[in-house]
C-alpha positions in Angstrom: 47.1 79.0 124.0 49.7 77.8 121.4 50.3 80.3 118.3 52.4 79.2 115.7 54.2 81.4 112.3 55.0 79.9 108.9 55.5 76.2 108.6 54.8 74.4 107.0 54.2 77.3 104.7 56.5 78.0 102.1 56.2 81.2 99.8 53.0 81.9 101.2 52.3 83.5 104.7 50.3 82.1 107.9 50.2 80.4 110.9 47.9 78.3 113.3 46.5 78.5 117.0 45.9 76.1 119.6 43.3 76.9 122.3 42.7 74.3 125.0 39.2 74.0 126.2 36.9 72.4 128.6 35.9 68.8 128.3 39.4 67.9 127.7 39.2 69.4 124.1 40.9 72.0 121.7 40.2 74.3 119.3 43.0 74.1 116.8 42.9 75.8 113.0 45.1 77.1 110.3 45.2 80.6 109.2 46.7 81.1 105.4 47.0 84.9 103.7 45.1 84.8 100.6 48.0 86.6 98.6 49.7 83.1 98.0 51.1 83.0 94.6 51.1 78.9 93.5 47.8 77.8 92.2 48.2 74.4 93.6 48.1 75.6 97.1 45.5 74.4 99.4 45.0 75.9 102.7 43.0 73.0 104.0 46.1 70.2 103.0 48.5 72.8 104.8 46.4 72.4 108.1 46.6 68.9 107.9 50.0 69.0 107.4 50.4 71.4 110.3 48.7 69.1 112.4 51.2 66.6 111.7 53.4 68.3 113.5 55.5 66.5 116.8 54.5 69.5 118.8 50.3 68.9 117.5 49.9 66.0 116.8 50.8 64.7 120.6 48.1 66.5 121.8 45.8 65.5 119.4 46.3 61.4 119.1 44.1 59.2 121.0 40.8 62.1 120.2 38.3 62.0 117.7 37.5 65.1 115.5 34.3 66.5 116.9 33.3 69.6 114.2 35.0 71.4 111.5 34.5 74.8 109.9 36.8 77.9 107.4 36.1 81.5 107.2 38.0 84.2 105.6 39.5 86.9 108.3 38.8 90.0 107.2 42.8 91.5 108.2 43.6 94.3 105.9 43.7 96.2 109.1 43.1 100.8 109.6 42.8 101.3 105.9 41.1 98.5 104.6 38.0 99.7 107.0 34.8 100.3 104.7 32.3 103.0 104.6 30.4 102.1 108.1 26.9 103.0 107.8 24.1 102.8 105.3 20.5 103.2 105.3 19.3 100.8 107.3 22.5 98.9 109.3 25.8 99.5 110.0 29.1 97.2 110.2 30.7 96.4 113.3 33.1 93.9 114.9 34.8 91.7 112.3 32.2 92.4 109.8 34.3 95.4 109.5 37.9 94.2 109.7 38.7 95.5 113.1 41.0 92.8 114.1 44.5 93.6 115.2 46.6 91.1 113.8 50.1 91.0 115.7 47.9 90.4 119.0 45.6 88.2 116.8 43.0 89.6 119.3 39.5 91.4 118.1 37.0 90.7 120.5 37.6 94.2 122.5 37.2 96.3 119.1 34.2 94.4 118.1 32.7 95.2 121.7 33.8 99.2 121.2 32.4 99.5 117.9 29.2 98.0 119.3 28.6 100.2 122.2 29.4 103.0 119.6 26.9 101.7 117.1 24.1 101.7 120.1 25.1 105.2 120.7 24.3 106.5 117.5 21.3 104.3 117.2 19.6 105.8 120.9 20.8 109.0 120.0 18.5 108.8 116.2 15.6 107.4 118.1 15.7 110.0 120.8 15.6 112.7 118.1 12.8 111.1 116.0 15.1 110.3 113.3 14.6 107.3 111.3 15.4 105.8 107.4 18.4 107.4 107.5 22.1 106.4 108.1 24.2 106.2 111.3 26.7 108.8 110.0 27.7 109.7 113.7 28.7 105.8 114.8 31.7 106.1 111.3 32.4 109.5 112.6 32.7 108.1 116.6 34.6 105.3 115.1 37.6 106.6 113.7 37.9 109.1 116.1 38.0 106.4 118.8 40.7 104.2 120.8 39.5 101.1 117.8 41.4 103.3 114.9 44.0 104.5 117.1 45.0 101.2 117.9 44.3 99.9 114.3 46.6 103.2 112.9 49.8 101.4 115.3 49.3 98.3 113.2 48.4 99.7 109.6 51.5 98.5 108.2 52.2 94.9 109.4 50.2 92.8 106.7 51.6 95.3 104.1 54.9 94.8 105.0 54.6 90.9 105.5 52.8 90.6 102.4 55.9 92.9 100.3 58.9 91.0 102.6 57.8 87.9 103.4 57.6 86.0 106.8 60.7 86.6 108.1 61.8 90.1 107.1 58.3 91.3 107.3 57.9 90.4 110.7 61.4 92.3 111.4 60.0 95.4 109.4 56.8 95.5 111.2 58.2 95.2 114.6 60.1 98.1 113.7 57.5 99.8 112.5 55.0 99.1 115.4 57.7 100.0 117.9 58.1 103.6 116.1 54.2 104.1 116.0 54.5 103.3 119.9 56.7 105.6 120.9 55.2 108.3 118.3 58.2 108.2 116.5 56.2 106.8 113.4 57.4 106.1 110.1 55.9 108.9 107.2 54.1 106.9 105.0 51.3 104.0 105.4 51.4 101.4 102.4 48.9 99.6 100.4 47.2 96.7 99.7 47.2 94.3 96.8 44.1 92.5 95.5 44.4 88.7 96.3 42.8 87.7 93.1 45.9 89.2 91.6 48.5 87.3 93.4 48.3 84.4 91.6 50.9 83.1 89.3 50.0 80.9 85.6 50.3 76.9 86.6 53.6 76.9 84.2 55.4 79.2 86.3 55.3 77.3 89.4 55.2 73.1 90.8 52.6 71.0 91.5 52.6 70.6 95.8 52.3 67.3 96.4 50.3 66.5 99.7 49.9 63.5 101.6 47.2 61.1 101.7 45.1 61.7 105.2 45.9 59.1 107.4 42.2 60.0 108.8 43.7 59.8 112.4 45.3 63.3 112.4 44.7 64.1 108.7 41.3 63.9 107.1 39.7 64.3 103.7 37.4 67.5 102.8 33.9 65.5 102.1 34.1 63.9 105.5 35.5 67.6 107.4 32.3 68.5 106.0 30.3 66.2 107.1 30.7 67.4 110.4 30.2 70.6 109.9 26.8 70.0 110.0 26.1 72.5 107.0 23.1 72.4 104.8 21.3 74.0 102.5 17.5 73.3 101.7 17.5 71.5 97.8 15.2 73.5 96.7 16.7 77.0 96.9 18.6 79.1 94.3 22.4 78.3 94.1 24.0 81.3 96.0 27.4 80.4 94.2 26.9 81.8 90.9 28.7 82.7 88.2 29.2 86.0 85.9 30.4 83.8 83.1 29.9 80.4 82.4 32.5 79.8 80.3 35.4 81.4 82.2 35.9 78.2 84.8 37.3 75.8 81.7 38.3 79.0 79.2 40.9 81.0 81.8 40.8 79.5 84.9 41.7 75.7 84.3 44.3 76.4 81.1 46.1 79.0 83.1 45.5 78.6 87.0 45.0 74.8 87.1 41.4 75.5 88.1 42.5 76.6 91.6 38.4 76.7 93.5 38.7 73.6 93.8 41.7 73.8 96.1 41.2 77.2 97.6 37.5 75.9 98.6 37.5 74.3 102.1 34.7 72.2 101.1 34.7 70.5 98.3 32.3 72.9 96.5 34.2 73.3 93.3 35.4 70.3 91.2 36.0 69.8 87.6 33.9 66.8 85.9 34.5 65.3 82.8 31.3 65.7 80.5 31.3 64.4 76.6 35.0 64.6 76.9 35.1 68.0 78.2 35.8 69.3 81.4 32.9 71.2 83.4 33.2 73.2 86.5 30.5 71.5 89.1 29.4 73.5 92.0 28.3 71.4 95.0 27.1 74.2 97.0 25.2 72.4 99.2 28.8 72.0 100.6 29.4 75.7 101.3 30.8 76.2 104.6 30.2 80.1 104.4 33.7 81.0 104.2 33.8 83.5 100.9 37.2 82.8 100.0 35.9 82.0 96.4 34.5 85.6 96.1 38.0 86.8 97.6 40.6 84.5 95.8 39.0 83.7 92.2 41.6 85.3 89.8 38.9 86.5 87.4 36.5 87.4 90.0 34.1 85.3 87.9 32.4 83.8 91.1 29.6 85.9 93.4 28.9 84.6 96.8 25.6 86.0 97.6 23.6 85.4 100.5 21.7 82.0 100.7 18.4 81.8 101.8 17.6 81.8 106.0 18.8 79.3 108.3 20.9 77.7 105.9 24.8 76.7 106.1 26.7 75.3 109.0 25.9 74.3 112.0 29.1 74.5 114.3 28.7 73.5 118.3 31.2 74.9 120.5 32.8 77.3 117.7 
């Protein structure tokens, strides 16, 4: 495994993974924090820069893509944990943010907070109960090992996020270390909205990325492509929008129209139409991901679900 902080990054905050598989292939991606400030950002031109790399790209010439896929990490860590349960279902794993980010490791909280869930679920049914909610699995939860563990971390994104990279990672090595030995510091701090990060396009420059060379770098559509995602044509657009008008009346004047770099998919492109630009939403496209219903600065856009057995299709991810 190959984990990697920064570049090639520069006010904004990530970092990408290597994991060498079977079959003589990799799993490789590129994880950017959604509280980036430059509206002409793209998170899916930063990974093909990172591949570019001296240290990637050798392991990756001479090999053929063989799928491609995004998803938004749900890492706000302890306090960004929602209400649990609900009539009907609960939230577990990473549905719930349980990740610990400075081991980027989740699996063993997701597993926990399962065998909790189960608990509470056998221990409704044995007592008849049913069409209620699973108050006892929230209750278990927090007072088990998961939020201890997640209470150590609680401050790292905060502090990267308010520092930056390299004096965030200081501060929250500190910080950890204090937690560990129970010294910890007295306060826990807050998160910021990601919608709200981002800065007007006259405050900031254009990035200017390369064209792919479709060895190591690639284009969206064909990414896509292999993602093997699809949507049946004759189903209600689950990209949808509050208003209409919002895309070409905020979003393009001030933001530069940043969907249609923050997508991973090509969903969202402005079109000319009778001279006037028009948002277009290809969302037969969608990948899954949500980062439009995360990173759109008016919160104009609503992922909702799409109808069954549509979206990707990823093999060996």
């Amino acid at each position: 495994m190959i984990h990697t902080q920064g570049w090639p990054l520069d006010d904004a905050w990530g970092g990408g993974f290597v994991y060498h598989q079977e079959n003589n292939q990799v799993a490789l991606g590129f994880v950017v924090a959604l509280n980036y400030r430059n509206p002409y950002l793209s998170p899916f031109e930063e990974f093909q820069r990172w591949k570019q790399h001296p240290a990637i790209r050798e392991m990756l010439e001479g090999g053929r893509r063989v799928s491609y896929g995004a998803r938004a990490i749900n890492e706000g860590g302890y306090q960004a944990i929602p209400k649990l349960a609900f009539p009907g279902g609960v939230l577990i794993g990473c549905s719930a943010g349980f990740v610990n980010v400075p081991r980027i490791k989740g699996s063993h909280t997701a597993m926990k907070s399962g065998m909790l869930a189960a608990e509470a679920a056998f221990e409704a049914i044995g007592t008849e109960r049913s069409g209620d909610s699973l108050d006892d699995y929230d209750t278990a939860l927090h007072a088990s090992w998961v939020a201890d563990e997640l209470k150590t971390v609680r401050n790292v994104e905060p502090m990267v996020a308010k520092f930056g990279g390299t004096a965030g990672t200081l501060l929250a090595g500190a910080d950890m270390w204090m937690r560990t030995l129970k010294i910890g510091l007295p306060f826990t701090m807050k998160h910021h909205k990601d919608n709200e990060s981002l800065w007007r396009r006259d405050l900031v420059k254009p990035i200017d990325y390369p064209k792919p060379d479709g060895v190591i770098s690639f284009d969206k559509l064909s990414s896509v492509f292999i993602s093997n995602t699809n949507h049946e044509e004759d189903q209600p657009v689950h990209l949808t929008l509050k208003d209409p008008t919002v895309p070409t009346r905020i979003n393009l004047p001030e933001f530069a129209g940043p969907e249609q770099r923050y997508c991973p998919a090509g969903v969202y492109e402005y079109v000319e139409e009778d001279g006037k630009p028009r948002l277009q939403i290809n969302a037969q496209n969608c990948v899954h991901c949500k980062t439009c219903d995360i990173k759109d600065p008016t919160q104009n856009i609503n992922w909702v679900v799409p109808e069954g057995g549509g979206g990707p299709n990823y093999p060996n991810m």
